[in-house]
C-alpha positions as CSV (number, residue, x, y, z in Angstrom):
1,X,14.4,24.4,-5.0
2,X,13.8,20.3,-5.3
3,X,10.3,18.8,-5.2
4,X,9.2,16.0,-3.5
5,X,11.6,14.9,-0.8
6,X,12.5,10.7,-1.6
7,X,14.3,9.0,0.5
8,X,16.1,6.4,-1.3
9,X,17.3,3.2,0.4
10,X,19.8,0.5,-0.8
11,X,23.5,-0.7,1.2
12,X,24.7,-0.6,-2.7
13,X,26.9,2.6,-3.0
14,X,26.4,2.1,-6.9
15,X,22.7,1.7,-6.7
16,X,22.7,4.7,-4.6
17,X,24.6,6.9,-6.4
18,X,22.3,6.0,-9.9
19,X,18.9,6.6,-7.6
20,X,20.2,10.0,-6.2
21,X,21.3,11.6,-9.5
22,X,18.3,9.9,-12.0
23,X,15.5,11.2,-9.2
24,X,17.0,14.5,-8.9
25,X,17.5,14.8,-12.9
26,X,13.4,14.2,-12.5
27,X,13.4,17.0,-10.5
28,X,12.7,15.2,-6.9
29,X,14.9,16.2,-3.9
30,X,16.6,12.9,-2.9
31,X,18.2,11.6,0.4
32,X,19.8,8.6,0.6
33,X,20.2,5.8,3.6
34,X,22.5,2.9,3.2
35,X,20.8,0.8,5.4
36,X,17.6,0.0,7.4
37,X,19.0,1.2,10.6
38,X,19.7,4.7,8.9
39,X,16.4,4.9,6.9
40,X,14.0,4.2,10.1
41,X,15.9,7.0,11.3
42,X,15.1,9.7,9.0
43,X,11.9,8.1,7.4
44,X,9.9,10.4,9.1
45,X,11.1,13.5,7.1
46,X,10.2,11.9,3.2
47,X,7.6,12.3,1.1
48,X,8.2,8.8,-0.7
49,X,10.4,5.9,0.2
50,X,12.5,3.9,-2.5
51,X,13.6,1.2,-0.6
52,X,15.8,-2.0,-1.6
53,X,14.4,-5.5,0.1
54,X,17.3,-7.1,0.6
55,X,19.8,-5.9,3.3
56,X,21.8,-6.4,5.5
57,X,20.8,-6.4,9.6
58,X,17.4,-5.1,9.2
59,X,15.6,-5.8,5.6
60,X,13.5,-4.0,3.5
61,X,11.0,-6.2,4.9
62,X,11.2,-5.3,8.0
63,X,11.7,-1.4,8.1
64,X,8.3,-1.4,5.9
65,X,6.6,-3.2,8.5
66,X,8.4,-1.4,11.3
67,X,6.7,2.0,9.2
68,X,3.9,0.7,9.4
69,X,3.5,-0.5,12.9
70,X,4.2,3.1,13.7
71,X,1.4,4.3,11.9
72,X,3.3,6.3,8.9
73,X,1.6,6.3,5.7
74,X,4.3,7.3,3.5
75,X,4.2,5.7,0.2
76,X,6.7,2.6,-0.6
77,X,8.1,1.7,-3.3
78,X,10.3,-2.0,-2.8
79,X,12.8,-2.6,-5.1
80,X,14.6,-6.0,-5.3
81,X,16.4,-8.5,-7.2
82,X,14.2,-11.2,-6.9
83,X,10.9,-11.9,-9.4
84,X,9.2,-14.3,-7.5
85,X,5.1,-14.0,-6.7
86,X,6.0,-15.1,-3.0
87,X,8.1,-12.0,-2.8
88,X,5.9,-9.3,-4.1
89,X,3.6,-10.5,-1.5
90,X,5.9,-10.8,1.0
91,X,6.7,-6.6,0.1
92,X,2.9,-6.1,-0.3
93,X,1.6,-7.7,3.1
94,X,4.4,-5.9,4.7
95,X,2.5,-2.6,3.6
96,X,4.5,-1.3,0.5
97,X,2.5,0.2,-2.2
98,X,4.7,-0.8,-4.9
99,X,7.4,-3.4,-6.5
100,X,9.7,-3.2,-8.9
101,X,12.8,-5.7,-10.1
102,X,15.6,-4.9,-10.8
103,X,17.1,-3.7,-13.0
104,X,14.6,-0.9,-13.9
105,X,13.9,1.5,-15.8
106,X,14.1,5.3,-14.2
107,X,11.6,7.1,-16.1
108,X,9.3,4.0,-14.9
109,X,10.3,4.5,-11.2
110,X,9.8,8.3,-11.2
111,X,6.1,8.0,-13.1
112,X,5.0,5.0,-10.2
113,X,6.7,7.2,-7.8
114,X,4.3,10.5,-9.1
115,X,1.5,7.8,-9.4
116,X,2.3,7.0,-5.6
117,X,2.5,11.3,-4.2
118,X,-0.9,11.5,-6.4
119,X,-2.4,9.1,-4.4
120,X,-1.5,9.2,-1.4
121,X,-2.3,13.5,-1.5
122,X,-5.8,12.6,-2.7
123,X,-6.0,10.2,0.1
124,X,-4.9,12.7,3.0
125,X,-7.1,15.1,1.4
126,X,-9.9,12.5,1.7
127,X,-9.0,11.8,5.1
128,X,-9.8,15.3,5.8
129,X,-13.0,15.8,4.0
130,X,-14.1,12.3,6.0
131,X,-13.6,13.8,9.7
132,X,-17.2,13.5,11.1
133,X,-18.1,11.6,8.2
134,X,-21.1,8.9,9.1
135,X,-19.5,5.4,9.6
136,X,-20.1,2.8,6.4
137,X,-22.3,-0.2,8.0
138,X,-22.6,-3.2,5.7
139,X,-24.5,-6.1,8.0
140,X,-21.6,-6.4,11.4
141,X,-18.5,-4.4,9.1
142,X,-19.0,-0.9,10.8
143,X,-16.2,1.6,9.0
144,X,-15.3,5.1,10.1
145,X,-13.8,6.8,7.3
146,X,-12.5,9.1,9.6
147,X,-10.8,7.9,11.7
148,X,-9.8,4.7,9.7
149,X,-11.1,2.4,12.1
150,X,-13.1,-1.0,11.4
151,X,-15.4,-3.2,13.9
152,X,-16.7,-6.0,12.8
153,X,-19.1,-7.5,15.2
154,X,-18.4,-5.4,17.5
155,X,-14.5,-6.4,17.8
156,X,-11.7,-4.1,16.5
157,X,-10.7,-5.2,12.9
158,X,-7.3,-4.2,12.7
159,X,-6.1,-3.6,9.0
160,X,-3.6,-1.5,7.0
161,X,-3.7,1.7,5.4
162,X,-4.4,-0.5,2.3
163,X,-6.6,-3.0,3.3
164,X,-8.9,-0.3,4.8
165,X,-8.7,1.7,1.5
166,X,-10.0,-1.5,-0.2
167,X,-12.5,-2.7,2.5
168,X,-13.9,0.7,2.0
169,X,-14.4,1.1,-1.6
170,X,-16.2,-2.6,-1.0
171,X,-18.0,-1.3,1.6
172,X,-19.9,1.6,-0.1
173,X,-20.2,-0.8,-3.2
174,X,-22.0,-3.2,-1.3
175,X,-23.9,-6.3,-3.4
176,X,-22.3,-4.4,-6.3
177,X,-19.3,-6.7,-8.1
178,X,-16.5,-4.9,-8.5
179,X,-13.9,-5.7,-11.0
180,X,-10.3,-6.2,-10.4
181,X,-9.3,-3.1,-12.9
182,X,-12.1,-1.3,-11.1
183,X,-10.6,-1.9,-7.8
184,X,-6.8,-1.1,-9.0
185,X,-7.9,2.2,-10.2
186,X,-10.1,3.4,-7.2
187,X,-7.5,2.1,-4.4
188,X,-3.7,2.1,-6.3
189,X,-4.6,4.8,-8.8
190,X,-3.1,3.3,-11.7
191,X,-2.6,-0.2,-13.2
192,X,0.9,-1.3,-13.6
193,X,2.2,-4.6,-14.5
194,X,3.8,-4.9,-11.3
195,X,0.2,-4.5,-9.3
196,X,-1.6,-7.3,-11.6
197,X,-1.9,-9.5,-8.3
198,X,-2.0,-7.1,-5.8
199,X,-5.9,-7.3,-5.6
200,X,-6.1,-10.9,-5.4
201,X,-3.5,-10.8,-3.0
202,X,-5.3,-8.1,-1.0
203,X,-8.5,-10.1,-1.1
204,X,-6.7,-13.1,0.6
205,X,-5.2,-10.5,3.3
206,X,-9.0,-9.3,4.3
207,X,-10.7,-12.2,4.0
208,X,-8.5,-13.8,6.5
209,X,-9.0,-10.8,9.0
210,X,-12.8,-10.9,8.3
211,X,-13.0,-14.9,8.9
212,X,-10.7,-14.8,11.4
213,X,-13.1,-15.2,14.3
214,X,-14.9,-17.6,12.5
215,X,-17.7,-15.2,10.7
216,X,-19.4,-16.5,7.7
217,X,-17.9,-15.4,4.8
218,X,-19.2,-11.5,3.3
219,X,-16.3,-11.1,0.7
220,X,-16.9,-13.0,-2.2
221,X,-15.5,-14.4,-5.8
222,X,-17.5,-13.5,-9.0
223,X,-15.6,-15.6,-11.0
224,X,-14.6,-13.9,-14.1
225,X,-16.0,-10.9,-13.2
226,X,-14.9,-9.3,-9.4
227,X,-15.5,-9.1,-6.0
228,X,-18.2,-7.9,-3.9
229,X,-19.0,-7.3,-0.6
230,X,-22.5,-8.4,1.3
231,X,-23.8,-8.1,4.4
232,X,-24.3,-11.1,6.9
233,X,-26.4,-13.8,6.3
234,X,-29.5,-14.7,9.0
């Protein structure tokens, strides 16, 4: 009997057939989609998606976000072609959790993929320890960690199953500076190469959401040291 169920994603029959039998040699039970269309259709059954950014019809891109919008929480992993900062961000703000070029490595893919069941099993299990948790309050930032819901001055703060995670670990830091490796560990769980930007880049992504409405600014730089989180100012 296979492990983990991943659905791997790619309209490259060669890619394909390399992902199905390298994740399976790993000992992963594997299903394969050649296309958005057909991966938005059996998304819901995996355990981790493996998913290829550029696509015919409907992108990577897009079927990430379209996960998201849903609300699924399966980890992503985006693979593509391309090496450019603009396009890891585009993969990250879209909600993946991960981002590899090609061409990779498959031990490397099936350790970030473990790295990304880990997590994201600690984090349901979290989830469930939170239910009637008391809510984090840091000045207007209310948080309920149990039902993964933010206010901020008494307005809905609508963020992503990563942006909260983040937010979070800020919020019950608060006035402590947090470094970035400090950050990666506590929200990704593990400090890849490919993730050396994605707290910056996460950072940007709240910020915007928390000074969207005009609110003075609570998320702030420590240069050459980290981030921290403060409560309004009178």
């Amino acid at each position: 009997m296979g492990g983990h169920l991943i659905l791997v994603v790619d309209d490259d029959p060669a890619i394909l057939r390399v992902l199905r039998r390298g994740l399976t040699l790993e000992g992963f039970t594997v299903e394969a989609a050649g296309g958005g269309r057909a991966a938005l259709e059996v998304a819901g059954n995996a355990d981790a998606i493996v998913l290829d950014v550029s696509m015919p019809a409907i992108s990577g891109i897009d079927v990430c976000r379209s996960l998201r919008q849903s609300g699924s929480e399966v980890p992503i992993l985006m693979l593509s072609a391309l090496d450019e900062v603009a396009d890891r961000v585009a993969g990250l703000s879209a909600g993946a959790d991960d981002y590899m070029v090609k061409p990779f490595d498959l031990t490397e893919l099936a350790l970030r993929l473990r790295a990304l069941l880990r997590r994201s099993s600690a984090t349901t299990g979290a989830a469930a320890d939170a239910a009637g948790e008391a809510a984090v309050r840091v000045g207007d930032l209310v948080l309920d960690p149990g039902g993964r819901n933010a206010v901020l001055a008494g307005r809905p703060l609508p963020l992503t199953r990563r942006e909260f995670d983040l937010l979070e670990v800020l919020a019950r830091n608060a006035g402590i500076v947090l470094s970035r490796e400090v950050l990666l560990d506590r929200v990704w769980g593990y400090d890849f190469a490919v993730t050396h930007n994605a707290v910056e880049t996460f950072i940007g992504y709240l910020r915007r959401k928390l000074e969207a409405s005009g609110e003075p600014r609570i998320l702030e730089t420590v240069r050459g040291v980290g981030y921290v989180l403060r409560g309004r100012r009178s």
